[in-house]
C-alpha positions as CSV (number, residue, x, y, z in Angstrom):
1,X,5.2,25.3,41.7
2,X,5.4,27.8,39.1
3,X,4.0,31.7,40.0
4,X,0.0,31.8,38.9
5,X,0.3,27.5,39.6
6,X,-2.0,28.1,42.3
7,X,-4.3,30.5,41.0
8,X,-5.2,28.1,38.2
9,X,-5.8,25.3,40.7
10,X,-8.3,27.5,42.6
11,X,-10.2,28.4,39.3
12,X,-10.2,25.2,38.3
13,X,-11.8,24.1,41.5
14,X,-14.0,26.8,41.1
15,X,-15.3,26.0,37.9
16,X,-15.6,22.2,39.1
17,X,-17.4,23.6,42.0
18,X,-19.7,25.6,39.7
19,X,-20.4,22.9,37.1
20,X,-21.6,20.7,40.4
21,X,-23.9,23.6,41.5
22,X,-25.7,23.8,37.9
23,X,-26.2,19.9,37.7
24,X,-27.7,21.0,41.0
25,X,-30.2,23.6,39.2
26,X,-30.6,21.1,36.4
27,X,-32.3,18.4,38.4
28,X,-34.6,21.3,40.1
29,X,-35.3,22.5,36.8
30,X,-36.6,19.1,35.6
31,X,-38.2,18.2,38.3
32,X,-40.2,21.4,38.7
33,X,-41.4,21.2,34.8
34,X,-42.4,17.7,34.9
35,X,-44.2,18.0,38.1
36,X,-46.4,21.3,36.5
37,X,-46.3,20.6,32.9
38,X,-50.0,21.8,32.1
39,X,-50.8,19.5,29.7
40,X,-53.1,16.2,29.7
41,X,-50.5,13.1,29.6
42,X,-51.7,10.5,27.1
43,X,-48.7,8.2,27.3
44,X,-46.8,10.1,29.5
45,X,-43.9,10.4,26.9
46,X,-43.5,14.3,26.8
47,X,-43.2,14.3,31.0
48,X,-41.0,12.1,31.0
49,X,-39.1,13.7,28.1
50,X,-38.3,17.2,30.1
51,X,-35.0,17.2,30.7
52,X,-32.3,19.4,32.2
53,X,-28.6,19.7,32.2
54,X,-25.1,21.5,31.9
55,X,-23.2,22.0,29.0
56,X,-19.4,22.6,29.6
57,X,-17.9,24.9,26.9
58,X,-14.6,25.8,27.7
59,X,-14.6,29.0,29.4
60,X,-18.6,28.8,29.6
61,X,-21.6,26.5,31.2
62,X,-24.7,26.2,29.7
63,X,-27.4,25.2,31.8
64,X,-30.8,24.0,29.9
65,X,-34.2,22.5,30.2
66,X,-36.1,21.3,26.9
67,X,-38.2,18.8,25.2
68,X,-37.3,14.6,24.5
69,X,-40.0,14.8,22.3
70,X,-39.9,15.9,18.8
71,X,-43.8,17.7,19.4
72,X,-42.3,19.0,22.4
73,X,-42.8,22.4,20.3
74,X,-46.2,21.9,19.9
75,X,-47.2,21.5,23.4
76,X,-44.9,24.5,24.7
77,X,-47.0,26.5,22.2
78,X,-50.5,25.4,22.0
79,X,-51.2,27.6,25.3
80,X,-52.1,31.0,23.8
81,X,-48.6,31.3,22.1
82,X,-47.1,31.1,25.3
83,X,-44.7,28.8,26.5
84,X,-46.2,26.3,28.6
85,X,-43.4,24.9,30.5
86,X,-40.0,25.8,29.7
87,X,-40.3,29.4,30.1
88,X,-42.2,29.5,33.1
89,X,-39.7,26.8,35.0
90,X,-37.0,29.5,34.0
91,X,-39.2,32.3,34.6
92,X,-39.7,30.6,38.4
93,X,-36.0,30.0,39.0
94,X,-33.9,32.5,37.4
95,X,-33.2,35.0,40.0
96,X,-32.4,32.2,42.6
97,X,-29.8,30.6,40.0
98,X,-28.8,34.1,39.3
99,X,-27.8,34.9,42.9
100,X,-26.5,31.6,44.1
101,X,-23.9,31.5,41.1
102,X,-23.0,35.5,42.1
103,X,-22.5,34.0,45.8
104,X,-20.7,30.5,45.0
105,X,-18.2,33.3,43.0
106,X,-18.0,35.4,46.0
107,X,-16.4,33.2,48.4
């Protein structure tokens, strides 16, 4: 074992520890904005269409929540130009995800 071997093994299982703990987040995420969604569901199509992930891009994670539906826009914007859904899901969660990624990285 080469010097610095074991300190990319620990940040590697850190990372993998991390991208687990967002796919965590992700499936709160969705289920949070499809359960509140505001609007009326005519075929149920944009609910069911909210979904949330993790991105892995190298030496970053992405961690979203949008639309399946190409008039996704429309419904996040036809409440008063404010988002309906997406934003306030985010809004909801953020400092929670915010402080359980600063603790999973303080360990």
């Amino acid at each position: 074992m080469a010097l610095g071997d074991g300190a990319r093994d620990y940040i590697d299982r850190k990372k993998a520890g991390l991208y687990a703990l967002l796919l965590n987040w992700a499936g709160q995420l969705e289920g949070y904005a499809k359960q509140h969604a505001p609007w009326t569901d005519r075929t149920g199509h944009a609910r069911q269409g909210l979904h949330a992930g993790v991105e892995d891009r190298g030496d970053e994670f992405v961690l979203y929540l949008s639309h399946g539906v190409e008039y996704g826009i429309w419904l996040e914007m036809a409440h008063n130009g404010k988002y309906a859904i997406v934003g306030p899901t985010v809004d909801a969660h953020i400092s929670r995800i915010r402080k359980t990624v600063i603790d999973y990285w303080r360990d």
